[in-house]
N, C-alpha and C positions, 0 to 999 in steps of 0.2 A: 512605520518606518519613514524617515524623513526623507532619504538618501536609498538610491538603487546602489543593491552591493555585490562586485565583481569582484571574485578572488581566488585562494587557494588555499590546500591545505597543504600544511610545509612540517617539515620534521627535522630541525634544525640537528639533534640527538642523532639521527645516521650517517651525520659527513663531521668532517672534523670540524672544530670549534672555531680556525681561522676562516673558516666560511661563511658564516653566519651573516657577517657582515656585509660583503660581496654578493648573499643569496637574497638580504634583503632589499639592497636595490634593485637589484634586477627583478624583482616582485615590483619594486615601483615604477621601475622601468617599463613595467607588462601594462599598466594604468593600473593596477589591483587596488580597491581600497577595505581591504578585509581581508585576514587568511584563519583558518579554523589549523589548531595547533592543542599539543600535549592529552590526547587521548589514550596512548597506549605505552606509557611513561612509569607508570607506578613504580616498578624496579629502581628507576633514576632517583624519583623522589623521597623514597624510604627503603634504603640500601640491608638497611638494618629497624627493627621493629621501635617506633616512636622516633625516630631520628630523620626530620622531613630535611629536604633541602633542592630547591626548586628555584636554585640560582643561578642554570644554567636560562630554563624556561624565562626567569623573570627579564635578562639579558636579554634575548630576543622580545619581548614583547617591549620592553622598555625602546629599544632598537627601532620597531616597527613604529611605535607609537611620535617618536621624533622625525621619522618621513609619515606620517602622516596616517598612517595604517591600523585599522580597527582590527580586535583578536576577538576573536567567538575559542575561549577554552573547555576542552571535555575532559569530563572526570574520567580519570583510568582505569575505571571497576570494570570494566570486560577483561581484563589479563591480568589479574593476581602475580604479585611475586614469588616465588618457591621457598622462600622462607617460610611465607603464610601458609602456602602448600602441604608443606612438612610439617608444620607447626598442629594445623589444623586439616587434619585429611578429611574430615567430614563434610567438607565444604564444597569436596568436588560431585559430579555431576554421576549420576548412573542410567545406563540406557533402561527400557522397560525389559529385555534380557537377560539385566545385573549385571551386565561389562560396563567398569570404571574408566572412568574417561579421563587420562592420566595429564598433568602435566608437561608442555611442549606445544600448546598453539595457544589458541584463546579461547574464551569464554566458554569452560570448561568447570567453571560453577557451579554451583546453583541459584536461588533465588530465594530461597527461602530460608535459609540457615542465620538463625541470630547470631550467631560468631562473624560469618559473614557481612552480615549487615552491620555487625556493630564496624568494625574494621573500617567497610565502606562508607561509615558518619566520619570516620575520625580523619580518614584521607581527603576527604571532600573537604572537609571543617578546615584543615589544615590547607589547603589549596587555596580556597576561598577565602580565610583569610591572610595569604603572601599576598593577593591580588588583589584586594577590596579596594585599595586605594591608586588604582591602576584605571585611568580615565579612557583608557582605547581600550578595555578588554567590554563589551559590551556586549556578551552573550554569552551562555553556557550550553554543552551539548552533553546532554548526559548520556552518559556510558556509549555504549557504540553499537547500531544495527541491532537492537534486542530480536532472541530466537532467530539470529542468523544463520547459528551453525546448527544449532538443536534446541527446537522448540518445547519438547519436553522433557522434565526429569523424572528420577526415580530414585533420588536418594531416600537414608530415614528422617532427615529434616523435611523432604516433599511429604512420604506418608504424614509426618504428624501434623503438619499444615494442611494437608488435605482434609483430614481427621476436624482440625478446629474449625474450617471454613464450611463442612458438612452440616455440624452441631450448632453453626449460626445460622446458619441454612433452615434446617427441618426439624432443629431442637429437641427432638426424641428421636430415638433410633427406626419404633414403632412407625412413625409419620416417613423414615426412610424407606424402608422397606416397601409402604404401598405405593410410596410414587415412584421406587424402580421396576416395582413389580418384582419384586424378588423371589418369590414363591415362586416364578418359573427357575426350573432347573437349579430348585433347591439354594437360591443363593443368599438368604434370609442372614440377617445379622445379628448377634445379641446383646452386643453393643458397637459402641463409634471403635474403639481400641481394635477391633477387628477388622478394621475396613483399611485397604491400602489405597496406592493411587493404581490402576488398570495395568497392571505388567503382560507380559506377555503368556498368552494360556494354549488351550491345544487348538480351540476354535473361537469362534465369534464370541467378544464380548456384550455386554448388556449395555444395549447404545444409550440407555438415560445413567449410566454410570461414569462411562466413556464422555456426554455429553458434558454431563459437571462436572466430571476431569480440564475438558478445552475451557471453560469458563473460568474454573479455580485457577489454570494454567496463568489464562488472561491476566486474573486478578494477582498474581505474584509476582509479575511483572509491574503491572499499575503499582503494588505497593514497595516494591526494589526502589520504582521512580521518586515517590514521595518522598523516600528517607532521605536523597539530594536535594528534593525540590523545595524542602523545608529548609535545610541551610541554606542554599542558596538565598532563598528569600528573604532569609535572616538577616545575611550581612551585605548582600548585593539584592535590592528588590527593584533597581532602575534597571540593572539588567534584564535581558529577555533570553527564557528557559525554552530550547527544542531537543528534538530527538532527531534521530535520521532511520526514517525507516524504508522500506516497507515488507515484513516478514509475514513467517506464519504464529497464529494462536497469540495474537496480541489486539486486542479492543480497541483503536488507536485513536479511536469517537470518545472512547471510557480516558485512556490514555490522557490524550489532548485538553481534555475540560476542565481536567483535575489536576495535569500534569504542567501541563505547556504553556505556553502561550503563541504558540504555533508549534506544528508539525512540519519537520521537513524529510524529504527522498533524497535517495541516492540513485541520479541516473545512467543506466549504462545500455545504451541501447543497441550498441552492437550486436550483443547476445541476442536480440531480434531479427536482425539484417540478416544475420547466418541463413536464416528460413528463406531470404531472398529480396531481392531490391525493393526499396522502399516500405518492408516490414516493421523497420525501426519506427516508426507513426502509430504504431498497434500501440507504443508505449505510452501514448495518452491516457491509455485507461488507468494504470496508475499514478499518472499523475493526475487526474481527475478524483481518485479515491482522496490523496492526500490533500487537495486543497475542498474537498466534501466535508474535512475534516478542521480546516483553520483557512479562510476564503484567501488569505495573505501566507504563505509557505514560501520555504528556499530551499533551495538546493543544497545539500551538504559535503556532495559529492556529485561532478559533473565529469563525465568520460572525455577525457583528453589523450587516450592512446590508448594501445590494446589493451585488453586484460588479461590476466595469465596469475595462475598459482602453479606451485611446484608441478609438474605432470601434463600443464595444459597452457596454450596459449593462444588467444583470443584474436581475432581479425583487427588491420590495424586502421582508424579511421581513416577515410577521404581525403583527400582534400577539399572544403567546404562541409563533412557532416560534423565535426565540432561546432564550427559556429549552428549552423542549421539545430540542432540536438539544441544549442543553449536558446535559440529562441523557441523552439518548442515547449521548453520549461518554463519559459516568461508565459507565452501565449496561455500556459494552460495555470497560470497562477503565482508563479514565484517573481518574486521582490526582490529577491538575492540567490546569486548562483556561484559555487565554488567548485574550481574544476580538483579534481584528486590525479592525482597532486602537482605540486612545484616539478620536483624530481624525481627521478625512478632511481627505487632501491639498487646498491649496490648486492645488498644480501638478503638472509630471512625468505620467507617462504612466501612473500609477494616481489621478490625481485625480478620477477617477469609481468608484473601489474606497471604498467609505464604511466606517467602521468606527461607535464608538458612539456619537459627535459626528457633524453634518452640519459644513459649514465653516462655521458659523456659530457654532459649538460652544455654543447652547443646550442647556437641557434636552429630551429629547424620550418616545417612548414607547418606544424601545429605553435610554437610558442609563436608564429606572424600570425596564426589565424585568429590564437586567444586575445593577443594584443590589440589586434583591429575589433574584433567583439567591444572589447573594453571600452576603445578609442569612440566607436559609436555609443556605446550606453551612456557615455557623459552627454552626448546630445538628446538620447534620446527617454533615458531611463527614466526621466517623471512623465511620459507617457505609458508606461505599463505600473509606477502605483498609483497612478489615478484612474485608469481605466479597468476596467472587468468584461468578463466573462456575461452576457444575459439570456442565457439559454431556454427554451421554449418546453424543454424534456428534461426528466428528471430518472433517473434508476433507483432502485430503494435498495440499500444493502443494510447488511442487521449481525453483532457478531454471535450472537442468539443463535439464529436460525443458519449462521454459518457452519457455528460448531456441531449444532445438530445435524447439520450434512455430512459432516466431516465422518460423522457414525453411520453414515446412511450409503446404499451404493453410487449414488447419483450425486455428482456436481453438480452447482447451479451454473448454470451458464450466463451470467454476467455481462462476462470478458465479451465473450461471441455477440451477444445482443449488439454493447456496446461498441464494439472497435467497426460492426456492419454499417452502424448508422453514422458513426465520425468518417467514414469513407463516404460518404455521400455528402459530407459534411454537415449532419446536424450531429452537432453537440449537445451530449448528455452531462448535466450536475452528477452527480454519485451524492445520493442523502442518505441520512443515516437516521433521519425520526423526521417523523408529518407532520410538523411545525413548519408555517409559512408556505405548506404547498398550494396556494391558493394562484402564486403568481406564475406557477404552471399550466401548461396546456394539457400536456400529459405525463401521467407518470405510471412508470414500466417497470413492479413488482412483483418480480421471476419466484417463482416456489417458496413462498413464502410458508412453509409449513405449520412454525408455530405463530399464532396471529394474536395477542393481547386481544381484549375485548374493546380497550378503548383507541386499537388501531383500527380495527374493523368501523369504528362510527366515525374516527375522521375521514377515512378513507371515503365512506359511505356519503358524509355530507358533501366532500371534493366531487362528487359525482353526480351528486342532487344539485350541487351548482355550476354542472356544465364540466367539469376536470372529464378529461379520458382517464380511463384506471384500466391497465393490462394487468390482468392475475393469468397466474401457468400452473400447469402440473403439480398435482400433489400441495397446493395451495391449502392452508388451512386445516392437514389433517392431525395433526397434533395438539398435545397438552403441553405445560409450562417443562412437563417434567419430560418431554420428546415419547409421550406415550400416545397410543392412537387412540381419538376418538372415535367414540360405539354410535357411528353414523359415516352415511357415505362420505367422500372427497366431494366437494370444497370444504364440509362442514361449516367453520361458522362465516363462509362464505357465500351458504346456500342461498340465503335470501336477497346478497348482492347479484350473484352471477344468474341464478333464476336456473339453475342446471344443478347435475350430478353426475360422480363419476359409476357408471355400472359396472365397469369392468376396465383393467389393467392389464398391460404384459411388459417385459423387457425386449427392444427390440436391438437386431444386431445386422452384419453385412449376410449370413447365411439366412436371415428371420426378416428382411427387410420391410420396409411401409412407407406407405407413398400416403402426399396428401392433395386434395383440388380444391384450389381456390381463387375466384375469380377467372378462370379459364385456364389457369396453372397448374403443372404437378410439382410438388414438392418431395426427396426425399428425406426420409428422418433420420433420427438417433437415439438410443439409448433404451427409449419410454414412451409409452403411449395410453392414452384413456379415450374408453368408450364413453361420451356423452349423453345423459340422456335428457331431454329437453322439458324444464318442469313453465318456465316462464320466460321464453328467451327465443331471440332468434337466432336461424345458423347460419354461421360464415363461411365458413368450409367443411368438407367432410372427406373423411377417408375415399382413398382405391386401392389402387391394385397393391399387392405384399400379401405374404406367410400368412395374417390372420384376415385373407379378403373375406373370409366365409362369417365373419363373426363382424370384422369392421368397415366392409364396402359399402357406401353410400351412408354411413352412422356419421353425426358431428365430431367433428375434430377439434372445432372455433366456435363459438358461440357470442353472444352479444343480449345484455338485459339492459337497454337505457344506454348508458353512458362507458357501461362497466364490459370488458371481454373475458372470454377464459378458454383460453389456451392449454388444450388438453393433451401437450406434449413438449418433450425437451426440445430447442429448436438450434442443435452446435451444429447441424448440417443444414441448417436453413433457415440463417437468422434473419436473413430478408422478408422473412414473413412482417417481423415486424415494423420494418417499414412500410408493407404495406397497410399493414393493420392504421397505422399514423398520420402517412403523407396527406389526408385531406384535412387534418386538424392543425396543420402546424403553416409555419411560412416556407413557402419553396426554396432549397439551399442554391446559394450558387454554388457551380460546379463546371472544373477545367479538364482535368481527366483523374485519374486513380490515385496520380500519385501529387497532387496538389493539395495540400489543405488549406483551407480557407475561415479563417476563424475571427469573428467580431469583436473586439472589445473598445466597447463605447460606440465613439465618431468613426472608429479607426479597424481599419481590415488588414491584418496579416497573410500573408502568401508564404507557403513553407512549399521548396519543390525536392520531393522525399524520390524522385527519379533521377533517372544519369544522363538523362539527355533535356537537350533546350527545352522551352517550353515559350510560345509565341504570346506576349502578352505587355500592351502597352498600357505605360502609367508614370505617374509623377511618385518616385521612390522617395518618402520622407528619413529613411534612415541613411542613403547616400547622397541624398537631393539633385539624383540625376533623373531625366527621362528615361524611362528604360523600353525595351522593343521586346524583351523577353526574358523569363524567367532561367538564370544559367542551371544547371545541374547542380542539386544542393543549395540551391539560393532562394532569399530570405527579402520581401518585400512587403515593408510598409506602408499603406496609402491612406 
């Protein structure tokens, strides 16, 4: 992108029509040069079946584009019209229960229905081209938040997509049944036509069934995307295609490559603050996944007031954490950020979702806040697209081995890893494949269950030339198809790690276990493995808890060369792995808890995610005053 872009989403369609005019200056009035618009419009645009008219929208854009204002438009396939509804009932979505999920909110679909999709060519086509020759509309957002509301279906257009994705898959039914292991508890198939998608039964399902369920899930979204992403390109290929994610059972590595040309979030980090001051910072990790995913991302939505749906209503920002929030979203990757919204609904079932207008659309202390954001970013914003992120640590996440958790009791702990070490301020990349891990120091590859063969030899050579490589629990015990392999834990990790797992338990607050390390006790969570030591030295080892009799003084941590293994979940002691790190990496700086301190380039960000001052002299390039201290919520560039 040429230009840093500061904006909003506006909805010209919920106030009356003599507004329009009036709402757009005052968008330019905010300094905005960009707003995302017509996402959830479909009903406007074809009232009646084949009868487009999109001459309200074209108004506005036409409008914006003479003060100067760039449009990013989203297609309106997340909220069907009720004509289509009635017309075509099949289209709608069914829980794994068989409860139809009726008309009256959104994205209530499905994904997989060729009725549907053909509908969703013809609306897009038609969209695409009212606007093709519209010089400010310069981006497209397709559909909206995919798997926001409900990440899986169960209609009979899912079974038979399921059905076909299976048969490309394993191409005999035979070749199916050995890799889910079907012979247990009789669930053998005799052909594809008998297999559904995983509903709901009396107990546990068959996790390599369930697993190519989240996958096929994945992949019915990627190919929803495509059927846009193909017009789009057709007739607008100077524009640039994103999504606004980030949900559940969607591949957004798979997504992005194929789909986008960047991925963007939607951030709202209030819903973290709730947990307590300065929590809203935790929300790095997701913005970390999404720029793991396209190194340049935007914001698509940016919190500029509470949030609230019908039943519930959200805490209302600060004064100073909207700005603070929006450089947190630069710091950790975005080019462009749009606050949601312009104005809060008068009606509908986000009219308690506020954006930078109350419904009164006076001035207030958020639309001065967003205004001075804006008013800086013209000095400052070609400093954050020419600079980056150059991180020393990397995380490895995989949607593979996600989904196979997803079937498994244990969470990967990720999140915990990550958010322990961005509090100390080092920062983690989030990657998604071992390409170019060379230019890391180390990389921290949490339970990586299922391992390709040709993961295991890059990994192995990153470590033959000096890379640290964290492997954890339950690393490596799986097949493609989430079946165990007929060998201990790590499996095809054995001869990285130089160890083996001998023995497993679940652990709990009644089952407790303690670890010692470095003159440390640690408590645990979740899981734990008894090590036993084939080529490797130990790093820690078990004490005191519930299984002292079996795991006191046994390895817990291990270490072969270059490579560790970490023989438990670490969500109550993710500090471990800092310590496991702190001598391979560069020492962070560090103010107290709630400062983050993030490098990109020449240039060091100060984010103070606390309520009170913070003592701290410097020459502030984004107000170009000397400063004596960091104020509560405040944002310094040096």
């Amino acid at each position: 992108m040429e230009k840093f872009y500061i904006g909003c989403c506006y909805y010209p369609e919920h106030f009356e029509d003599d507004e329009m005019y009036e709402d757009i200056l005052k968008i330019k009035d905010l300094g905005f040069n960009i707003v995302r618009m017509g996402e959830f419009s479909w009903s406007m645009y074809e009232k009646e079946e084949g009868k487009y008219d999109f001459s309200f929208l074209k108004k506005a854009v036409d409008f914006l584009g003479e003060n100067g204002i760039d449009v990013i438009l989203g297609t309106p396939t997340a909220a069907p019209p009720k004509w289509l509804i009635d017309k075509h009932p099949e289209v709608l979505c069914y829980t794994n229960e068989g409860f139809l999920l009726h008309h009256g909110s959104r994205q209530h679909h499905n994904h997989t229905s060729e009725v549907y999709l053909s509908y969703c060519e013809k609306i897009v086509e038609a969209m695409v081209l009212a606007f093709k020759d519209c010089k400010n509309v310069v981006g497209w957002q397709l559909d909206n938040e995919f798997n926001c509301h409900r990440s899986e279906c169960y209609s009979d257009a899912d079974d038979e997509a399921f059905r076909k994705w299976l048969k490309n898959k394993y191409g005999t039914i035979e070749k199916l049944n050995d890799c889910w292991g079907n012979r247990f508890w009789s669930l053998e198939f005799n052909n594809f036509e008998q297999i559904e998608c995983p509903k709901k039964t009396t107990t546990s399902r068959n996790p390599s069934w369930v697993t190519d369920f989240y996958l096929f899930t994945a992949d019915t979204v990627n190919n929803y995307a495509s059927v846009q992403t193909k017009i789009i390109r057709k007739y607008m290929p100077d524009s640039f295609i994103t999504h606004n994610g980030l949900f559940g059972k969607v591949d957004y590595k798979k997504l992005t490559a194929e789909n986008l040309d960047f991925l963007s979030f939607d951030s709202y980090p209030a819903f973290l603050e709730n947990a307590g001051v300065g929590k809203s910072r935790n929300h790095d990790y997701q913005l970390e996944r999404t720029r793991g995913c396209s190194e340049k991302m935007m914001i698509m939505e940016q919190q500029s007031g509470p949030g609230g749906n019908i039943g519930g209503l959200g805490t209302t920002p600060l004064p100073g954490q909207i700005r603070l929030w929006t450089y947190q979203s630069i710091a950790h990757g975005a080019v462009g950020v749009l606050y949601f919204r312009y104005r809060t609904a008068l009606y509908g079932a986000e009219q308690l979702w506020h954006g930078i207008f109350d419904h009164d659309k006076e001035e207030n202390y958020r639309s001065r806040e967003v205004r001075k954001v804006a008013n800086e970013l013209k000095k400052v914003g070609d400093i954050f697209l020419n600079n980056r992120q150059n991180n020393e640590v990397a995380i490895f996440h995989n949607y593979h081995n996600q989904a196979a958790q997803m079937a498994e009791p244990f969470a990967c702990d990720n999140w915990s890893i990550y958010v322990d070490l961005m509090r100390r301020n080092i920062h983690s990349d989030i990657i998604y494949s071992f390409d170019n891990i060379e230019k890391y120091k180390v990389l921290i590859v949490p339970h990586m269950s299922i391992a390709p063969k040709e993961w295991v030899e890059k990994l192995t050579a990153y470590a033959n030339n000096g890379g640290i490589v964290i492997l954890s629990a339950r690393s490596g015990c799986k097949d493609e198809y989430s079946r165990y392999l007929p060998e201990k834990i790590p499996g095809v990790f054995k001869n990285m790690t130089g160890c083996q797992v001998d023995w497993y338990t679940s652990i709990n607050d009644h089952r407790p276990q303690t670890i010692n390390m470095n003159g440390k006790n640690y408590k645990l969570a979740k899981y734990c493995e008894m090590l036993g030591v084939n080529n490797c030295e130990v790093v820690a080892t078990y004490g005191e808890g519930y299984n002292q009799m079996l795991l006191d003084g046994k390895p817990a941590i291990t270490k072969n060369g270059n490579t560790y293994y970490v023989g438990f979940y670490c969500d109550a002691c993710p500090e471990i792995y800092y310590e496991l790190i702190k001598d391979y990496i560069s020492e962070p700086e560090y103010i107290n808890e709630n400062v983050e301190i993030i490098r990109l380039g020449d240039y060091k960000m100060y984010l103070n995610f606390g309520n009170t001052d913070v003592p701290f002299k410097a020459k502030d390039i984004i107000s170009g005053n000397e400063i004596e201290e960091i104020e509560p919520y405040g944002v310094i560039l040096t």
